[in-house]
VEXNULUM-589283 format. One record per residue (C-alpha): x, y, z; residue number from 0. Coordinates in Angstrom, 1 decimal, padded with zeros to 4 digits, m for minus. Each point is the difference from the previous one (the first is absolute). Layout:
<atoms>
ATOM       px       py       pz   lumvex
ATOM        X        Y        Z      NUM
...
</atoms>
This chain:
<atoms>
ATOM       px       py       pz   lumvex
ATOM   m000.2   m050.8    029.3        0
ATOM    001.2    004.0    000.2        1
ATOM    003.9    000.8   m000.6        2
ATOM    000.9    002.5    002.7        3
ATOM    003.7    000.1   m001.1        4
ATOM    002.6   m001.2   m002.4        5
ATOM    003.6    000.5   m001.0        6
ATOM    003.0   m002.1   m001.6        7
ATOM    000.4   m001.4    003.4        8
ATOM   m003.4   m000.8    002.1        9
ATOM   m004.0   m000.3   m000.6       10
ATOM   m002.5    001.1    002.6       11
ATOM   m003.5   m001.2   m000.5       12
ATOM   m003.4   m000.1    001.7       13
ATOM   m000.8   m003.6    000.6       14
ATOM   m003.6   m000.4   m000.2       15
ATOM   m001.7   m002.2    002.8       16
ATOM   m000.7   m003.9   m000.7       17
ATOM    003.0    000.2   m002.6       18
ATOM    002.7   m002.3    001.0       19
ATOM    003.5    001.5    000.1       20
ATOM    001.2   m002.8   m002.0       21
ATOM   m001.3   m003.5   m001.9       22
ATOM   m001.4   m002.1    002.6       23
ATOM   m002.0   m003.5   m000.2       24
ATOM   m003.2    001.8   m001.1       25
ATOM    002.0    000.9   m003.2       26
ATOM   m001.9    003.8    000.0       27
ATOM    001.7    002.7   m001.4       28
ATOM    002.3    001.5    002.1       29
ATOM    001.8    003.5    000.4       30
ATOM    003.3   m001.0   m000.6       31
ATOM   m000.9   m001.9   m003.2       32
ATOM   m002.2    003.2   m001.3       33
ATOM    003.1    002.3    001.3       34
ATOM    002.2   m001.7   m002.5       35
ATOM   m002.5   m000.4   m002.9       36
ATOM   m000.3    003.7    000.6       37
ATOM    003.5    000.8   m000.1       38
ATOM    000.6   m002.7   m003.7       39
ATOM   m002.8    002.5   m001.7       40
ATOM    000.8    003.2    001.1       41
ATOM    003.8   m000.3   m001.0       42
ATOM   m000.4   m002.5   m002.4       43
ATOM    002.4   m002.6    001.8       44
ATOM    000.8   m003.6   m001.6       45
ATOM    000.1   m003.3    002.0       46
ATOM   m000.4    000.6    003.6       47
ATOM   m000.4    002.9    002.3       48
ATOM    002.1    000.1    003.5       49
ATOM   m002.3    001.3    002.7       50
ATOM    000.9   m000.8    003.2       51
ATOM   m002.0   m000.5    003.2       52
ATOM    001.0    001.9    002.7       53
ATOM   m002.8   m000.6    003.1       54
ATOM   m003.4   m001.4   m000.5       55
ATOM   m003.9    001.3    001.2       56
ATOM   m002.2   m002.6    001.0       57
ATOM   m002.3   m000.8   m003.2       58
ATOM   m003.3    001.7    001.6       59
ATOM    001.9    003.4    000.7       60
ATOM    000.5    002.2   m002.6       61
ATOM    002.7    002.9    000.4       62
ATOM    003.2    001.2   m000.8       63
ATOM    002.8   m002.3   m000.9       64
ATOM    003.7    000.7   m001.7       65
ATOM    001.5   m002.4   m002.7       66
ATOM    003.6    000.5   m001.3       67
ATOM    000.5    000.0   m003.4       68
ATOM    003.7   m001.4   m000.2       69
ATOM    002.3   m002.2    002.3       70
ATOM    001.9    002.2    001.5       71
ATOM   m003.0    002.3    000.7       72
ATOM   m002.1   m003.6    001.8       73
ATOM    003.4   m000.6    002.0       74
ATOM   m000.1    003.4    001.3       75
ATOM   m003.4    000.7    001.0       76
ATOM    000.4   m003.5    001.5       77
ATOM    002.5    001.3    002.1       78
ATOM   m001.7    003.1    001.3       79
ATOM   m003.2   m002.1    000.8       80
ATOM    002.1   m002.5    002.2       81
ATOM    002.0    003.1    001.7       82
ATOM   m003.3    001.9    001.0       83
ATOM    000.1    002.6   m002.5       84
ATOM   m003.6   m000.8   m001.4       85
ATOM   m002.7    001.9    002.0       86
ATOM   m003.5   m001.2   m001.1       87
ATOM   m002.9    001.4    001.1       88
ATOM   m003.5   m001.9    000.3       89
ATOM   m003.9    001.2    000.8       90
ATOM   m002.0   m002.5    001.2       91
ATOM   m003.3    000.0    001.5       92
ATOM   m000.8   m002.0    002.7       93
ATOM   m002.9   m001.6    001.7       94
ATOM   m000.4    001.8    003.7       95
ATOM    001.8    003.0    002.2       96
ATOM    003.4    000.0   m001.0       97
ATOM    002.7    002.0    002.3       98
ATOM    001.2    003.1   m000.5       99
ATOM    003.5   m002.0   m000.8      100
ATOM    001.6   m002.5    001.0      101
ATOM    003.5   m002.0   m001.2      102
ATOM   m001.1   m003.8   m000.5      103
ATOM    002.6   m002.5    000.5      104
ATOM   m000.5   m003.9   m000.3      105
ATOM    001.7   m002.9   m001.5      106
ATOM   m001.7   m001.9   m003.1      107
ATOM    000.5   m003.4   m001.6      108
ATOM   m001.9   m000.3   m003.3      109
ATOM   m001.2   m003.4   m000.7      110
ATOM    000.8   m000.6   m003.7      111
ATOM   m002.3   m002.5   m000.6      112
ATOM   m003.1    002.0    001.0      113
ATOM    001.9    002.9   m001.3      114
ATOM   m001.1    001.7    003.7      115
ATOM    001.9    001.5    002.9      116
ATOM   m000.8    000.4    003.4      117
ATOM    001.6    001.4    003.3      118
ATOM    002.2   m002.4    001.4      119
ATOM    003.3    000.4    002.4      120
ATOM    003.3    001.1   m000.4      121
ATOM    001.5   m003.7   m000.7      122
ATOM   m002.2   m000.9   m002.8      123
ATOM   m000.7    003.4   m001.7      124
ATOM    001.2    003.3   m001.5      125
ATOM    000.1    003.2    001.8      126
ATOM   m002.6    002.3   m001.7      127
ATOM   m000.2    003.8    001.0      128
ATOM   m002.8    002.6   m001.5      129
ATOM   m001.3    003.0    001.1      130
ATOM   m003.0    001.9   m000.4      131
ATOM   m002.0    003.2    000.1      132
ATOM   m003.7    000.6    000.5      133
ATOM   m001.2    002.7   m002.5      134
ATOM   m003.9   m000.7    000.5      135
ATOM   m002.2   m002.0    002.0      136
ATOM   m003.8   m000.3   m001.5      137
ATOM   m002.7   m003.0   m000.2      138
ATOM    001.8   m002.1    002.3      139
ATOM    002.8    000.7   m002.1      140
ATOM    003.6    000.9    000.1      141
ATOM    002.1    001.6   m003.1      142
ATOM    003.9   m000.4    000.7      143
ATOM    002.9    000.8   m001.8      144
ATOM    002.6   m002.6    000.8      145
ATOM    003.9   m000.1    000.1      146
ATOM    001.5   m003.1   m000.7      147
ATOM    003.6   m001.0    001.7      148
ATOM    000.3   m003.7   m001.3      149
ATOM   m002.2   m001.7   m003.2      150
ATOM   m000.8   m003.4    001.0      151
ATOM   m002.9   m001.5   m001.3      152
ATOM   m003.6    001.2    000.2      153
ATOM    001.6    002.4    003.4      154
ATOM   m002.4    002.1    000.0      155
ATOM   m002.7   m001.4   m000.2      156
ATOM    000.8   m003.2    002.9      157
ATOM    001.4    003.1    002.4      158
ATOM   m002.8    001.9   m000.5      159
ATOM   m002.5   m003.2    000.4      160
ATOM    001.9   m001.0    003.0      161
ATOM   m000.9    003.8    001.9      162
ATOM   m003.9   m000.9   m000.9      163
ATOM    000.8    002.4   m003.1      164
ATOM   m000.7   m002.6   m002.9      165
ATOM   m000.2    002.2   m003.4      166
ATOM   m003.3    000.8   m001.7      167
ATOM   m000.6   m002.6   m002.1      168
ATOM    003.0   m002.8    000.7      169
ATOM   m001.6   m003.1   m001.2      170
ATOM    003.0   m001.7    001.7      171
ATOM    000.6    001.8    003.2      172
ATOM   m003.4    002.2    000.7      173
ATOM   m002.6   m003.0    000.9      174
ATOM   m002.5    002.7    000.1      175
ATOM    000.5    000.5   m003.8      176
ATOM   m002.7   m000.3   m002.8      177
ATOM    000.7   m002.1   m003.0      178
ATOM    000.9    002.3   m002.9      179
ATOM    001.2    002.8    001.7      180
ATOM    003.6    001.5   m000.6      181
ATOM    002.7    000.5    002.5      182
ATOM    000.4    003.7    001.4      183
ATOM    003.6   m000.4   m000.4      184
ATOM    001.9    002.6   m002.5      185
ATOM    003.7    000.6    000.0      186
ATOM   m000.1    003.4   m000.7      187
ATOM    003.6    001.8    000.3      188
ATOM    003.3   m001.3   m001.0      189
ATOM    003.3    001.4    000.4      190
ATOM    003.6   m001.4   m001.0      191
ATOM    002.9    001.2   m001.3      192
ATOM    000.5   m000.2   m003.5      193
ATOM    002.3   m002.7   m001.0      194
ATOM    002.6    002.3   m002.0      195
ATOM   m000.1    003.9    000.9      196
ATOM   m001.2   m001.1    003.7      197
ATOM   m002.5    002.7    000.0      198
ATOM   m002.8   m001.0    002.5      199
ATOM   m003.2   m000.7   m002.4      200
ATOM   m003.1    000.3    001.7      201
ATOM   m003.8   m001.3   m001.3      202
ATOM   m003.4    000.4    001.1      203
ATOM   m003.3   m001.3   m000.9      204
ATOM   m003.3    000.0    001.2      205
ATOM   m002.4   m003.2    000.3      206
ATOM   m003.1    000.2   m002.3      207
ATOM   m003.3    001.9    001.7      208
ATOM   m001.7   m003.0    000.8      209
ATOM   m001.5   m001.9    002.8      210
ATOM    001.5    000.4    002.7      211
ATOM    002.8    002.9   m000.9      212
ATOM   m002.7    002.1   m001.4      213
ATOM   m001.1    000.8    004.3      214
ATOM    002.9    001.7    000.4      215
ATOM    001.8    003.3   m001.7      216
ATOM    003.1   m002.2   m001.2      217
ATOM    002.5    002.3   m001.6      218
ATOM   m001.1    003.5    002.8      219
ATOM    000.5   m002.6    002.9      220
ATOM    003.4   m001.2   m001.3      221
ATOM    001.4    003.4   m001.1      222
ATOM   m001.1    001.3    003.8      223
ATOM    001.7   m002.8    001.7      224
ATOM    003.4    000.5   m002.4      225
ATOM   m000.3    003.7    001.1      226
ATOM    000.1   m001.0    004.1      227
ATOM    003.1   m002.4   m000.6      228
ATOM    001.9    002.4   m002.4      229
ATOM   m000.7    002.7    003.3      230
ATOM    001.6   m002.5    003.0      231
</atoms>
């Protein structure tokens, strides 16, 4: 667990993959719980600490996640996320030849008790919109950086599945997958603005250089493909 950024009013963290967001049935630790124990013995806080939730990660992917710090601070951000004014950014790589880009649109219905979701039509499902970028194809591989438009469940990685692009090392969504390997999924860029001054807050990480992100030149890829964008 790394603290990117702190103030009277918000928490950014690293979430590390395979930590749930929050207490679930397996009763692991959890972010949101360590967040707050954090936050009781740094500033020496009796009784409870408010931390609020403001959008989740799937527990294999790790990344970059907000958390306000009062009320009024977890009813704001709320806001902004349900108006569009979140822009996460994800790298992912995929198993075969992704396309240059492409804008994927489908509708989803999650099935809670399989905690799964699959593509489904526009009567029975939510409309889910990603895009996504190619930075690197290698190994029968594909590194993308991905844009999300909607956060329903597990998007990513049933969209991408659905194209014939399951992620490396889905043990839900990749069949090709071996037991114990990790998910190539990393959100890796979040931007939002800040629940008081409204100043856009923007933070990156990188995934750790391991199997698979260690093919690819991670951080020179990225920086090259913000460069073309910020030049359109």
């Amino acid at each position: 667990m790394k603290i990117l950024y702190e103030d009277n009013h918000l928490l950014v963290a690293l979430k590390p993959a395979n930590l749930p967001v929050n207490l679930d049935e397996s009763n692991d630790d959890d972010l949101l719980s360590l967040l707050k124990a954090y936050l009781k013995e740094k500033y020496a806080k009796p009784g409870n600490v408010y931390l609020g939730l403001v959008h989740r990660l799937d527990r294999p992917v790790g990344g970059v996640m907000v958390f306000a710090r009062t009320s009024k601070a977890a009813s704001r951000l709320a806001r902004s996320l349900q108006q569009g004014k979140f822009a996460k950014s994800y790298l992912a790589v995929v198993c075969g030849q992704a396309a240059d880009s492409e804008e994927l649109r489908d509708y989803l219905f999650k099935d809670a008790k399989t905690n799964t979701s699959r593509i489904t039509d526009e009567k029975s499902g939510k409309l889910a919109i990603l895009s996504y970028r190619t930075l690197q194809r290698k190994d029968g591989l594909s590194l993308v950086q991905i844009r999300l438009q909607t956060g329903r469940s597990h998007q990513i990685r049933v969209q991408m599945s659905h194209r014939s692009l399951p992620l490396w090392g889905d043990q839900r969504y990749n069949p090709t997958a071996h037991p114990g390997q990790q998910i190539a999924l990393f959100a890796n860029s979040l931007s939002f603005p800040h629940p008081v001054s409204g100043e856009i807050m923007t933070f990156t990480a990188w995934p750790e250089a391991r199997e698979p992100w260690n093919r690819f030149d991670i951080e020179r890829l990225c920086n090259h493909s913000e460069k073309e964008e910020s030049q359109r």
